[in-house]
C-alpha positions as a printed NumPy array, in Angstrom:
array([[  0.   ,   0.   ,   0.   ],
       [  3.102,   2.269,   0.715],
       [  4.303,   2.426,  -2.893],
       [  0.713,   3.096,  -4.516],
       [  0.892,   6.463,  -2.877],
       [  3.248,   8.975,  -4.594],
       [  1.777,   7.833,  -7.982],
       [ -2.29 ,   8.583,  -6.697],
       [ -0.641,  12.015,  -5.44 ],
       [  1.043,  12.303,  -8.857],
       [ -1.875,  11.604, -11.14 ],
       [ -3.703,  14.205,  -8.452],
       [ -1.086,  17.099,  -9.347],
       [ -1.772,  16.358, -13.136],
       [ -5.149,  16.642, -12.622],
       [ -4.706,  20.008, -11.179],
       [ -2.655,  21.241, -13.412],
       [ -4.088,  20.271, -16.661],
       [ -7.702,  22.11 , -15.067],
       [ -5.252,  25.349, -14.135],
       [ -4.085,  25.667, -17.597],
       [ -7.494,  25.31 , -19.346],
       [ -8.57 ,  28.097, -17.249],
       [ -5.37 ,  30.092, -18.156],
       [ -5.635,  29.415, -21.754],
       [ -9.671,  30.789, -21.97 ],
       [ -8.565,  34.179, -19.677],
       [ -5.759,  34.773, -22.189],
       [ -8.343,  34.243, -25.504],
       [-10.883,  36.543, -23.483],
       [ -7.994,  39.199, -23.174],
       [ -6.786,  39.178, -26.779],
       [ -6.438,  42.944, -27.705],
       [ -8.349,  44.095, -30.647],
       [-11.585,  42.027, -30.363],
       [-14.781,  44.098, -31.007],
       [-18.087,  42.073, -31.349],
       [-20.047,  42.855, -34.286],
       [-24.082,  43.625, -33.225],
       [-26.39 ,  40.773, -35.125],
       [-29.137,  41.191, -35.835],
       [-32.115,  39.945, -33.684],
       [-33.281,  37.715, -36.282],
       [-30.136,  36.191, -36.6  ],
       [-29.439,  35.189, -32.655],
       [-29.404,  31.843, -31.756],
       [-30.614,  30.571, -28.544],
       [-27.734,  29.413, -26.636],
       [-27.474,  26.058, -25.113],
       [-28.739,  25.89 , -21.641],
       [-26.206,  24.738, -19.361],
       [-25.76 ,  23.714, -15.67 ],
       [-26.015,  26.402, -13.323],
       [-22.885,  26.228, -11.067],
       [-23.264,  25.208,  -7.105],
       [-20.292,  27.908,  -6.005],
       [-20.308,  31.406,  -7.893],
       [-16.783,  33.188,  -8.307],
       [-16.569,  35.815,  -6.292],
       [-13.908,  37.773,  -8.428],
       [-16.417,  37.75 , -11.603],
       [-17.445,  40.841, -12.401],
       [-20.865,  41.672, -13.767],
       [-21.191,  44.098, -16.395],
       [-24.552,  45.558, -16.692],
       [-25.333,  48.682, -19.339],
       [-26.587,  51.441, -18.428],
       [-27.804,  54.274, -20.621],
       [-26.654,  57.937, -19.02 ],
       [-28.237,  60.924, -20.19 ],
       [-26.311,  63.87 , -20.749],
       [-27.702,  67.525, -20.23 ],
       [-26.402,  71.118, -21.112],
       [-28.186,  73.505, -18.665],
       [-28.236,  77.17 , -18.665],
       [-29.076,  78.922, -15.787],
       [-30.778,  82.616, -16.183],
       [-32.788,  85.404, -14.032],
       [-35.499,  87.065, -15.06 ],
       [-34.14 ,  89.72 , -17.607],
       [-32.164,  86.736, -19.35 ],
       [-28.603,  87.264, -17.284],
       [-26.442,  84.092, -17.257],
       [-26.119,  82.972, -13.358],
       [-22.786,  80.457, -13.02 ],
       [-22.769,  80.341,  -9.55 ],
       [-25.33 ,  77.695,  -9.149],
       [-24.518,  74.34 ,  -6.831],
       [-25.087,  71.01 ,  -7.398],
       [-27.544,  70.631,  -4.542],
       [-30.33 ,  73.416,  -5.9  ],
       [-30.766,  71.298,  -9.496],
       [-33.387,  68.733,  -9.453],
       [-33.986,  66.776, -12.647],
       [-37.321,  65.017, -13.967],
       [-37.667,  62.729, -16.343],
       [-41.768,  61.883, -17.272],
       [-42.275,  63.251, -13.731],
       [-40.252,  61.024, -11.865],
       [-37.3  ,  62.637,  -9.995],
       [-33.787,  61.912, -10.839],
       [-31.049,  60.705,  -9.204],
       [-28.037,  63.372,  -9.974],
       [-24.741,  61.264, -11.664],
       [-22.576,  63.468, -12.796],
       [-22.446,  67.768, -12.597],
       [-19.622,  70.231, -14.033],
       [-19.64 ,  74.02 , -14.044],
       [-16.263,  73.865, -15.692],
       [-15.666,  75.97 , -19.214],
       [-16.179,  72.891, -22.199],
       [-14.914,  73.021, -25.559],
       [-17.275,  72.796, -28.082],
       [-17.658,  71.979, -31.968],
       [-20.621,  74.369, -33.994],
       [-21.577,  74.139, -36.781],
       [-22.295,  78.171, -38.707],
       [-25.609,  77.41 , -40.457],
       [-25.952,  80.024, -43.045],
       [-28.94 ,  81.055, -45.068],
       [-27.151,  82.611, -48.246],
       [-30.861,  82.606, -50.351],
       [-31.764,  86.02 , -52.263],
       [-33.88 ,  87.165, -49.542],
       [-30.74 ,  87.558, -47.211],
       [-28.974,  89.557, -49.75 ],
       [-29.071,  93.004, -47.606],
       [-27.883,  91.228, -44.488],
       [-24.829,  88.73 , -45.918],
       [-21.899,  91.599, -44.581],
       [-23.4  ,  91.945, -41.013],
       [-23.57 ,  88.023, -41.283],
       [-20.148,  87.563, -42.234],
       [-18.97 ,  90.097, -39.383],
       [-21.229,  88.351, -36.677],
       [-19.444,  85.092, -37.717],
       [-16.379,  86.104, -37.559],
       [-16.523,  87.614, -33.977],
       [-18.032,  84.016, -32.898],
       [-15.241,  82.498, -34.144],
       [-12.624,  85.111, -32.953],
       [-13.673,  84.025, -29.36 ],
       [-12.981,  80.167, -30.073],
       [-10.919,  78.587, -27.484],
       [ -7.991,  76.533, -28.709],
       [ -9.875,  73.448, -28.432],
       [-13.318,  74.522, -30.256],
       [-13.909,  73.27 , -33.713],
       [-16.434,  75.146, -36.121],
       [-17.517,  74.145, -39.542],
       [-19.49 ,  76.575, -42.249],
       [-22.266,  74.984, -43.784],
       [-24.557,  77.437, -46.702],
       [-27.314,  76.674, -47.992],
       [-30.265,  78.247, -50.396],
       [-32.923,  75.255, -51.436],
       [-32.587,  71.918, -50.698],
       [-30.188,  70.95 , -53.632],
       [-27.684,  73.557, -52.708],
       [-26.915,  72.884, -49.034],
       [-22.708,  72.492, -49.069],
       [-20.45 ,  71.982, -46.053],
       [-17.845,  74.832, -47.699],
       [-15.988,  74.761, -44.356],
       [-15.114,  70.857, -42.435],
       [-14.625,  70.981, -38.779],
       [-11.442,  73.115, -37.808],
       [ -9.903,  75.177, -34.982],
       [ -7.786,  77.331, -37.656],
       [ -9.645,  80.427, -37.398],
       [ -7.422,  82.047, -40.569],
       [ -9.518,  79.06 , -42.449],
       [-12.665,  79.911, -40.998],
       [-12.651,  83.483, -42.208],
       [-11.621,  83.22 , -45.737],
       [-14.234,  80.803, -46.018],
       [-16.97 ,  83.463, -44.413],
       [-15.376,  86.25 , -47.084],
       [-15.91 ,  83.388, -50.186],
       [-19.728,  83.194, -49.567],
       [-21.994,  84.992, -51.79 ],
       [-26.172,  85.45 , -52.535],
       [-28.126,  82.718, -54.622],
       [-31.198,  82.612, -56.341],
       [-33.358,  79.89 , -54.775],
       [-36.19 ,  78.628, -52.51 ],
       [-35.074,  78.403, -48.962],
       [-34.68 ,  74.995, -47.538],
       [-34.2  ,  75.581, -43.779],
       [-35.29 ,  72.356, -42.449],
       [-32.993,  70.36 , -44.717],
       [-30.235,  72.292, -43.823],
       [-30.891,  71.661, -40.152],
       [-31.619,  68.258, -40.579],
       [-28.463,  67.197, -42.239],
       [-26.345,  69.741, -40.108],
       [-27.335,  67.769, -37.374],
       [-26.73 ,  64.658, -38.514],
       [-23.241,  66.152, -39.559],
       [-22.362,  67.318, -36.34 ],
       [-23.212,  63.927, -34.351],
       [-21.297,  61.914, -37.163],
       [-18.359,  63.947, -36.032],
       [-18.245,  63.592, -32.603],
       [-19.134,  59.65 , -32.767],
       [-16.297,  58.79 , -34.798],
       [-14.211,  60.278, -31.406],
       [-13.494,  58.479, -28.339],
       [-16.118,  59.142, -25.9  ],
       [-14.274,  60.68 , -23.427],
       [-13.379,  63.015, -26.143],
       [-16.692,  64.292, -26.789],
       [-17.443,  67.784, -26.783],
       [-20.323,  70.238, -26.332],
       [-21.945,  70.208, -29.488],
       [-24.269,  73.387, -30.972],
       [-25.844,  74.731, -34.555],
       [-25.905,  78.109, -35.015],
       [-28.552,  78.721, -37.732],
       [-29.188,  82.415, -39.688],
       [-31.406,  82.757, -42.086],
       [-34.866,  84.578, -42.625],
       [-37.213,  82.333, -40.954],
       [-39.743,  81.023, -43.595],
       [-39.155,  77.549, -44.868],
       [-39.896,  76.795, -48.767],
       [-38.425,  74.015, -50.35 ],
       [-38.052,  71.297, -47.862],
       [-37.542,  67.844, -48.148],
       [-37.798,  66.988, -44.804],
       [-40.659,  67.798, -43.039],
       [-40.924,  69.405, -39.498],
       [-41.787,  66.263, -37.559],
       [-38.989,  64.3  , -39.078],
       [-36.52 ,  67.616, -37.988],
       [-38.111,  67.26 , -34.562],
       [-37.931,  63.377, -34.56 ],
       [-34.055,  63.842, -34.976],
       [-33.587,  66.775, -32.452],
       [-35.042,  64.565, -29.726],
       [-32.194,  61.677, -30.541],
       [-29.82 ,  64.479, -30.874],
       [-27.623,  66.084, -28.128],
       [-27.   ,  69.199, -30.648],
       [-27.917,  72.756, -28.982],
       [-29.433,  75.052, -31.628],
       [-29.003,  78.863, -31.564],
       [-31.184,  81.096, -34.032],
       [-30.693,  84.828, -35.516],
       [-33.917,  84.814, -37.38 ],
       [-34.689,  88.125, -39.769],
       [-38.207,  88.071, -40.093],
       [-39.096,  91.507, -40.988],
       [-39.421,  90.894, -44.431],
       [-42.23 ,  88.223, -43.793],
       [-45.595,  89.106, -43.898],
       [-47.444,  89.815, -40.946],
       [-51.398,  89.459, -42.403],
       [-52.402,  86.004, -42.041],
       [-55.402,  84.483, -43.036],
       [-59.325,  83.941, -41.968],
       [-57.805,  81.26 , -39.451],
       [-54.712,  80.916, -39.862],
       [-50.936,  82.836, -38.411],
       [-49.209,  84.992, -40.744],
       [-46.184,  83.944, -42.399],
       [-44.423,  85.917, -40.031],
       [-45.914,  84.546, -36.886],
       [-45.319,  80.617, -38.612],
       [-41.951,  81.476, -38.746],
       [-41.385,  82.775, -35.425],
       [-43.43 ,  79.843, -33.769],
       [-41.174,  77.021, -35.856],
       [-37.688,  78.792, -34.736],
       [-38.655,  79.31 , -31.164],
       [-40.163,  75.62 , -31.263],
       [-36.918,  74.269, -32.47 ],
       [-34.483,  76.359, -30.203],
       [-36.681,  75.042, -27.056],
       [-36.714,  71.407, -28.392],
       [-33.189,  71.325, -27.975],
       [-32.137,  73.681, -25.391],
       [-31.042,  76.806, -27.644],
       [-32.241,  80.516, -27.846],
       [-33.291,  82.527, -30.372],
       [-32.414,  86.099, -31.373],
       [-34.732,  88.31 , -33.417],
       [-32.873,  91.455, -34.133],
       [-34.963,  94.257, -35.787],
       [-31.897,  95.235, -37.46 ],
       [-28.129,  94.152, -38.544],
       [-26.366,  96.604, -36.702],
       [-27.684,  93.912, -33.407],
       [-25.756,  91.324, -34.779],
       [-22.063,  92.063, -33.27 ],
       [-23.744,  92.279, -29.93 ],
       [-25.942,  89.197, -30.305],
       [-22.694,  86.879, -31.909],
       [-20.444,  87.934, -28.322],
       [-24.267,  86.897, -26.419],
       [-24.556,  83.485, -28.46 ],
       [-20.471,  82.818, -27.647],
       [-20.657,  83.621, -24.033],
       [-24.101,  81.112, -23.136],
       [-21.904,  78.148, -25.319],
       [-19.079,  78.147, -22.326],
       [-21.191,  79.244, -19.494],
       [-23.177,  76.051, -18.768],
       [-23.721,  73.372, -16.261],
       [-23.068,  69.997, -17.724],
       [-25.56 ,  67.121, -15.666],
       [-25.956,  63.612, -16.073],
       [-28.178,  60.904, -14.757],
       [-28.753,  57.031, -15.166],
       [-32.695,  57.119, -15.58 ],
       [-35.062,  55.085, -13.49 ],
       [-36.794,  53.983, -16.457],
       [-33.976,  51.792, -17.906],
       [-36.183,  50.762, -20.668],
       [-35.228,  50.184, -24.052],
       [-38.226,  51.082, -26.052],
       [-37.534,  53.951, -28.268],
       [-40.341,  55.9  , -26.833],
       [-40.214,  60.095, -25.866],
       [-39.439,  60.833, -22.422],
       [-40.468,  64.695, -20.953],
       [-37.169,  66.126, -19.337],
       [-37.844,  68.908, -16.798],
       [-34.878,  70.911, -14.784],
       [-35.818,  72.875, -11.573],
       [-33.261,  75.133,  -9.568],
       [-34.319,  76.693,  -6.549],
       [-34.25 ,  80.653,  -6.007],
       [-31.038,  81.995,  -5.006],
       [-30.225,  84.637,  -2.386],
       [-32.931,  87.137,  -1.299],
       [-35.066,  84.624,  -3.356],
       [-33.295,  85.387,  -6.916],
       [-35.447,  83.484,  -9.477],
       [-32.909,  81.071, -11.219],
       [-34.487,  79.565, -14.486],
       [-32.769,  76.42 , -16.311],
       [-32.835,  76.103, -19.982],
       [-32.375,  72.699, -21.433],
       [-33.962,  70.711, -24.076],
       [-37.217,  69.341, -23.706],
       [-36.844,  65.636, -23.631],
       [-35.217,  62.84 , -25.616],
       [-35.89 ,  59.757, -27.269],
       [-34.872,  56.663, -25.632],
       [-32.679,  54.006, -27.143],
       [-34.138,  51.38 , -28.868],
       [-33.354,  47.741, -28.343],
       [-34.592,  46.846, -32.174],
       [-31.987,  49.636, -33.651],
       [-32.359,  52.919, -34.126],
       [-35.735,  54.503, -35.792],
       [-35.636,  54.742, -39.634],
       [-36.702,  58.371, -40.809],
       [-38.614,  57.628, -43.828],
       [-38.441,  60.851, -46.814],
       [-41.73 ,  62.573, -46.937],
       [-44.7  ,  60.818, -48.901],
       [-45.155,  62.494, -52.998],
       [-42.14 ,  64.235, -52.804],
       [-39.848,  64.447, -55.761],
       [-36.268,  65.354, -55.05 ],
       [-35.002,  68.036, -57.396],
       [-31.475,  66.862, -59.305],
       [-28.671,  68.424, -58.425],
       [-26.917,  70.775, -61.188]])
């Protein structure tokens, strides 16, 4: 019986060690750099095998489980519209459908951001082009060294160009602004919006996230909308998936202000669209009754992009259904009971577990061929 021991305590070692380098062999497939899992789709998933639940859980494993954090851009103002920065943490409550938040992340620090110029450059803005140019120019003067800007024109829907990419070379910027000129053309303000947008969240996704900047549109143009092919639910749609901040000089004085039996006038459609979209995505809008505002209202527009309060939350409702959730942002008075108002955008779309939400072109529209 003596001599049948060391060779059971040998074949006992082997045993151990063969099981200690199976387990070393998967850890150093799962760590294999430059693996990325490609999404299929759900019609495609197979249902794993079921296997044997284990009696004794690791207790090193770690559990990963995704969570989807919402990002806001809040600014803070009093009553006559003054930018308050002095605001704590503890005096911002956030809603989402009603339902307080819990509060996951908060900044008051200055953050660079990438804006797109939006410029109408349609017949109608002939008179007001030079003032444009100088407004644009002292927005892009004040650029920090880490803010990007890119100048997108546009007249009707088949002349909408990007004539500047995303840069910080403000020499660049400004020859581009002194290149622009007046076009013949039906305006096409939603489609310019729409696929500004888009533009600016292509940009910042093909970053590293903790990369990401403060994005923002900053759109001139004379208000009315005639060529479209987008239509304004489809704009709205894509705001509400969007994180993109949108800033509006609108020159509506040339609109007319008779409306119909029922109806607004042109001017009054115009106004209600611009405000509507500079609320649905936590902007401002700026009608000046004349050009000579414009100077005052570019150092205004530059000053409200670098004085906000960046907030994030993990929200209660972690589910993945692609449906519209109400955001609401409260901050209570300040000293001697200052009334402190939040601006943010109205709500946001959540993710969807199927994919993202297809935004099908308008019904008996024709798309006019490019020249």
């Amino acid at each position: 019986m003596k001599g049948l021991k060391p060779s059971v305590l040998g074949i006992a070692f082997l045993a151990i060690a063969s099981i200690s380098a199976t387990i070393s062999s998967s850890a150093d497939a799962a760590e294999t750099p430059g693996f990325m899992p490609t999404p299929t789709p759900p019609a495609a998933v197979k249902t794993p095998t079921p296997s044997p639940t284990p009696d004794v859980l690791n207790s090193d494993e770690v559990i990963k489980v995704e969570a989807e954090l919402v990002n806001l851009n809040v600014r803070v103002v009093d009553r006559n519209n003054r930018t308050i920065n002095d605001v704590p943490e503890k005096d911002f409550k956030i809603f989402e459908d009603g339902v307080p938040q819990t509060i996951d992340f908060f900044s008051r620090s200055e953050v660079p951001t990438n804006y797109a110029l939006v410029l109408d450059n349609s017949g109608s803005m002939r008179s007001q082009l030079d003032k444009v140019i100088e407004a644009s120019k002292i927005l892009i003067d004040t650029n920090k060294p880490d803010d990007e800007t890119e100048i997108i024109r546009f007249i009707g829907r088949d002349k909408i160009t990007i004539e500047q990419p995303f840069t910080s070379n403000k020499q660049d910027l400004g020859d581009t602004l002194d290149n622009l000129f007046i076009e013949g053309g039906q305006t096409a303000i939603i489609d310019a919006v729409y696929l500004a947008v888009e533009n600016v969240d292509k940009y910042e996704a093909s970053k590293k996230a903790d990369d990401r900047k403060r994005r923002a549109l900053i759109l001139v143009t004379d208000g009315e909308d005639r060529d479209s092919y987008y239509n304004e639910k489809q704009l709205f749609d894509l705001l509400r998936e969007s994180d993109v901040q949108i800033y509006i000089v609108g020159f509506l004085g040339e609109l007319s202000k008779e409306g119909g039996f029922i109806g607004k006038s042109p001017q009054e459609k115009a106004r209600a669209f611009l405000q509507r979209m500079a609320d649905e995505s936590g902007g401002k809008t700026y009608f000046p009754a004349d050009v000579s505002e414009l100077p005052t209202i570019a150092r205004q527009i530059s000053g409200e992009l670098r004085t906000q309060y960046s907030i994030g939350y993990i929200p209660t409702n972690d589910r993945k259904d692609g449906t519209y959730r109400s955001i609401k942002v409260v901050v209570a008075d300040g000293p001697k009971g200052q009334k402190r108002i939040p601006v943010t955008r109205a709500g946001r779309t959540a993710e969807n577990a199927a994919g993202p939400p297809t935004l099908a072109p308008p019904v008996n529209v024709t798309k006019t061929p490019r020249n």
